[in-house]
C-alpha positions in Angstrom: 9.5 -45.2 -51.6 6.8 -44.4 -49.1 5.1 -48.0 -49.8 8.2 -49.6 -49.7 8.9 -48.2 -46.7 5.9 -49.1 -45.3 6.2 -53.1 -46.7 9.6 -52.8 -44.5 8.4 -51.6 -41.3 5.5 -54.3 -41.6 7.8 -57.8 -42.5 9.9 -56.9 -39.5 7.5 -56.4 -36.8 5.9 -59.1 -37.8 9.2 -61.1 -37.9 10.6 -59.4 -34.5 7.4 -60.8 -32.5 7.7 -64.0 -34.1 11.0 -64.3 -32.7 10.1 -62.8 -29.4 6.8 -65.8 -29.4 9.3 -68.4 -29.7 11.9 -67.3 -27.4 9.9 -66.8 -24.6 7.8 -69.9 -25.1 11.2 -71.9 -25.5 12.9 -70.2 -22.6 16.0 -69.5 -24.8 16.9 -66.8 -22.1 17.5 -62.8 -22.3 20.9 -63.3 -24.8 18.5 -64.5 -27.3 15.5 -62.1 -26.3 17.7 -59.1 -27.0 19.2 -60.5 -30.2 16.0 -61.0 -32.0 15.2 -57.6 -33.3 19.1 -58.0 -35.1 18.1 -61.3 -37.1 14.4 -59.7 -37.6 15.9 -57.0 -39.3 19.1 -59.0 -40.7 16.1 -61.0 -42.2 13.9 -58.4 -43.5 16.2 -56.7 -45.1 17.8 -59.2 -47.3 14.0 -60.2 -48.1 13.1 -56.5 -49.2 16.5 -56.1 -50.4 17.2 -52.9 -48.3 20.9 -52.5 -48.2 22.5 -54.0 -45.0 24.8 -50.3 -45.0 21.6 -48.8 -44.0 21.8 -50.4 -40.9 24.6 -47.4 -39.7 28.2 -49.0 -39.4 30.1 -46.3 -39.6 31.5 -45.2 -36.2 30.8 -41.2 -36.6 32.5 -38.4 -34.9 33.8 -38.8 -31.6 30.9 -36.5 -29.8 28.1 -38.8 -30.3 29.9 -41.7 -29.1 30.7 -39.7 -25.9 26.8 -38.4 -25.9 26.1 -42.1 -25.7 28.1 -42.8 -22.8 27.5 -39.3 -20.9 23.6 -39.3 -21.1 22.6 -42.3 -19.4 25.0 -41.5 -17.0 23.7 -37.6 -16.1 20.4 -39.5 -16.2 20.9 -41.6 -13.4 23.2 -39.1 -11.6 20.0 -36.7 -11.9 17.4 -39.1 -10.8 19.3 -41.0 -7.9 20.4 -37.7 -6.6 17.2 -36.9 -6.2 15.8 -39.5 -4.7 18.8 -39.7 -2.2 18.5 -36.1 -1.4 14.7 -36.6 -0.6 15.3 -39.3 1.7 13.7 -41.8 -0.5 16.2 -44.1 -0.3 19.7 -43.9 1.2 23.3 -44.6 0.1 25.7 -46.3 0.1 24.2 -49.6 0.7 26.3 -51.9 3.0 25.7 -54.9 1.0 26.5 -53.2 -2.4 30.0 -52.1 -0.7 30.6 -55.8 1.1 30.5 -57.4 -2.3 32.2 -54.3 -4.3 35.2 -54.8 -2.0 35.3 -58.9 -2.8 35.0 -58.3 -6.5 37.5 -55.8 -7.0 39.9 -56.9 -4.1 39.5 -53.6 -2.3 39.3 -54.8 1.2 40.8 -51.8 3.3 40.1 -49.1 1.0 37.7 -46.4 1.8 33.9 -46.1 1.3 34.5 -43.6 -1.4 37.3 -45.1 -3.3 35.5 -48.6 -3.6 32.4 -46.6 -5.0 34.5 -44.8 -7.8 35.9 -48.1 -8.6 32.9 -50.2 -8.8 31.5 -47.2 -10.9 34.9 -47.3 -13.5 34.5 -51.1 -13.6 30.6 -50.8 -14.2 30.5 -48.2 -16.4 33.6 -48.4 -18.1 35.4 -51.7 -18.4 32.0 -53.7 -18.7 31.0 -51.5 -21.8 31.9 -53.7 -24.4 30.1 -57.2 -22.8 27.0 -55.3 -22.4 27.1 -53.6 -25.8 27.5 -57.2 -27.0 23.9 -57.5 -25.5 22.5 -54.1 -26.3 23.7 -54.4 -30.3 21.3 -56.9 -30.9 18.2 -54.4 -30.0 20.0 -51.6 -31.4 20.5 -53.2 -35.0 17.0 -53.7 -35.0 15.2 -50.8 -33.2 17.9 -47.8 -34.2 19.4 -49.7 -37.4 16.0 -50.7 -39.1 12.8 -49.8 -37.6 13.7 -45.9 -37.4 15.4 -45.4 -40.7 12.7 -47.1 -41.9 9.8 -45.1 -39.8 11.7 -41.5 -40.8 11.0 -42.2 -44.6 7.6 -41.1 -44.2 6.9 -40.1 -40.7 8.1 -36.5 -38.7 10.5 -37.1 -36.2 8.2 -37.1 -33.4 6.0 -39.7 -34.8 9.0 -42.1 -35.8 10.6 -41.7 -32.1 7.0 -42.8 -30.4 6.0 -45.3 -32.9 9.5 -47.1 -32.7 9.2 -46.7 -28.5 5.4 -48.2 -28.5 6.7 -50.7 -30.4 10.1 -51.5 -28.1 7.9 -50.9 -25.6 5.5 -53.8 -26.5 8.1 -56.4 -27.0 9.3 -55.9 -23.7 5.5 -56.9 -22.2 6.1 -60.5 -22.2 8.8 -60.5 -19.9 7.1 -57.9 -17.6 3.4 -59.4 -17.6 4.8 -63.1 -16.8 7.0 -61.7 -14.2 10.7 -62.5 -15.0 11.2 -59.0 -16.0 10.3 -55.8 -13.0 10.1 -55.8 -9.2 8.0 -57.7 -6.8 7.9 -54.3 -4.5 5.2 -52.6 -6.2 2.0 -53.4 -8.2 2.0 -54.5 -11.7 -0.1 -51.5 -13.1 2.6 -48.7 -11.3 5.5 -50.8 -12.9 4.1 -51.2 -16.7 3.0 -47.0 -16.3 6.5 -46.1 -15.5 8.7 -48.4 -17.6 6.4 -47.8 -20.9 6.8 -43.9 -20.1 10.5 -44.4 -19.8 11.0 -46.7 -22.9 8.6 -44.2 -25.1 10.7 -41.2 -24.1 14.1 -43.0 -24.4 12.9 -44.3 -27.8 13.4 -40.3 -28.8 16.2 -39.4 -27.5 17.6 -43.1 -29.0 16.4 -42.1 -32.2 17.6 -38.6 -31.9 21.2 -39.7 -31.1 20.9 -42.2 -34.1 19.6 -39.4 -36.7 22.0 -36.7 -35.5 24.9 -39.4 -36.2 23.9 -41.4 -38.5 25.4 -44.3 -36.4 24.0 -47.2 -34.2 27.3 -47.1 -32.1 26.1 -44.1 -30.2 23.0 -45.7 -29.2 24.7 -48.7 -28.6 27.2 -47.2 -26.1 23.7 -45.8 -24.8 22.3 -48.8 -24.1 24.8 -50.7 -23.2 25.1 -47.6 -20.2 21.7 -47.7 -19.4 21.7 -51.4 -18.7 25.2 -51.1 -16.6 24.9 -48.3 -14.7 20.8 -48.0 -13.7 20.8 -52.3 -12.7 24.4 -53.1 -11.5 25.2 -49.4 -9.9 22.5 -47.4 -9.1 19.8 -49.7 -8.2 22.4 -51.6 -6.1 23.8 -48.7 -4.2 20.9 -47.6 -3.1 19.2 -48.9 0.3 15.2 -49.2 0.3 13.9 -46.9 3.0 10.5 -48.7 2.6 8.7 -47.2 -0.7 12.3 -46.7 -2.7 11.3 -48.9 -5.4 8.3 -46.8 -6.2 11.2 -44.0 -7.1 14.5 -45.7 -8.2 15.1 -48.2 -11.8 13.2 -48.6 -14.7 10.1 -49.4 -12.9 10.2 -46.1 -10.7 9.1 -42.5 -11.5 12.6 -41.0 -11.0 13.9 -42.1 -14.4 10.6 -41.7 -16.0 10.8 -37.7 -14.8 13.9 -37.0 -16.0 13.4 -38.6 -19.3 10.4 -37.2 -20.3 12.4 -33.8 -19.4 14.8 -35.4 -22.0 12.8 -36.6 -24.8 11.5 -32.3 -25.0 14.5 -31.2 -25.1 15.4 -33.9 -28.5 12.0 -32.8 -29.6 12.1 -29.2 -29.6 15.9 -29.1 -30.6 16.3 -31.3 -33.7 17.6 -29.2 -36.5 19.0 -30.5 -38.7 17.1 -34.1 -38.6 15.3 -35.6 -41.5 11.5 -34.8 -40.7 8.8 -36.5 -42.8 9.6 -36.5 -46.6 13.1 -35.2 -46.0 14.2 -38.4 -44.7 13.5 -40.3 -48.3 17.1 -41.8 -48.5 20.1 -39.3 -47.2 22.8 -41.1 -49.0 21.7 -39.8 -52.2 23.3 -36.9 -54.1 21.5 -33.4 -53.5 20.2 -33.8 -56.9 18.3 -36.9 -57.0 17.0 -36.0 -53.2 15.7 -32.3 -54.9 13.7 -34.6 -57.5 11.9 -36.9 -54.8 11.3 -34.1 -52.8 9.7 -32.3 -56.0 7.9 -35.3 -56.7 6.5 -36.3 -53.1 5.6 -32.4 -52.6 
């Protein structure tokens, strides 16, 4: 199983960079981009005939979906706070609040109200167009590569191998420029996105272990994207170095990730680890013999 495992891990990132080659050299756009790792692993798995129901359908209990929601959130709270609390950068930002009050028709409302709103309609009623985008990384990175990795890796090792691996794919975009900031150097921005995708990757891949479902993640994603790009990073004013501190190219989110990732680390009873993670939908029996035999 271990080999076989191995075979699948191997046909899909080679199929997943493929795709990620040809989109960027055809320009097909970010839609596309993100979508790739679903048909790599759509693909690879109908070619290694690994059961599409591994993928994680089912919508699980009610907890994780809220977990998926809640932690980027307390992420961003956590790391904007700080940086607004330290003076690196300031909020609100005038500009974020001119156009908040045009888009949601709140032109005499207070400062405060139009903030929770634009939050609510960020956060909350633009869930489901950007898990339309997330769900095609998610099928891929949560749905394939760490099953796949947890058949005959620890949980540490699966959760950085699949982020160096997200981590990688995202390169392109950030060494050619369409992807970052222009506000600080190209070495500070790969530094503190690849720390923040590695240690995302394990609390990603702890959510998807702990409920067996890619929705959680999903939701996860989908919040990330939302609420760090079109809330955060846009409520904020630069005070002159803020960029080196706020979004995914600044040490703030890196920090309180990192704090993160431990915490899934040290706290993941209850997780397949290593052999343990053969195949869990098989009866108790069967799983005692492959354990047996692999021990």
């Amino acid at each position: 199983m271990e080999q076989t495992a191995k075979g699948n891990v191997s046909l899909y990132v080679l199929l997943v960079f493929a795709f990620c080659t040809l989109t960027y050299f055809f320009h097909l756009g970010s839609m596309a981009a993100m979508w790739g790792p679903a048909v790599a692993a759509i693909i690879a798995s109908l070619l290694r005939k690994r059961s599409l129901k591994e993928i994680g359908w089912k919508v699980g209990r009610m907890k994780w979906l809220v977990a998926g929601w809640v932690i980027p959130v307390a992420v961003s709270f956590a790391a904007y706070g700080l940086i607004w609390m330290t003076g690196l950068g300031t909020v609100p930002n005038p500009t974020f609040l001119q156009r908040a009050r045009f888009t949601l028709g709140m032109t005499s409302q207070s400062n405060g109200l139009v903030i929770v709103a634009a939050f609510v309609y960020i956060s909350i009623l633009g869930l489901l167009p950007g898990m339309m985008a997330a769900i095609g990384e998610e099928i891929g990175w949560r749905g394939f590569l760490v099953p796949e990795l947890a058949k005959w890796m620890s949980f540490p090792k699966t959760a950085l191998v699949s982020g160096v691996i997200w981590c990688a794919w995202h390169m392109p975009a950030i060494l050619s420029g369409s992807y970052g900031t222009t506000d600080t150097p190209r070495w500070y921005q790969i530094g503190c996105f690849s720390t923040m995708v590695l240690s995302s990757a394990v609390v990603s891949a702890w959510l998807r272990m702990k409920s067996g479902s890619i929705w959680p993640v999903t939701i996860m994603h989908a919040t990330h994207n939302g609420v760090i790009q079109a809330f955060f990073d846009r409520i904020t004013k630069d005070t002159g170095h803020t960029h080196y501190f706020s979004g995914e190219f600044g040490f703030a989110l890196a920090l309180l990730f990192v704090a993160l990732a431990f915490y899934c680390i040290t706290n993941r009873e209850g997780l397949a680890d290593g052999n343990n993670a053969l195949d869990p939908s098989l009866d108790g029996r069967i799983r005692e013999q492959l354990l047996e035999s692999a021990g």
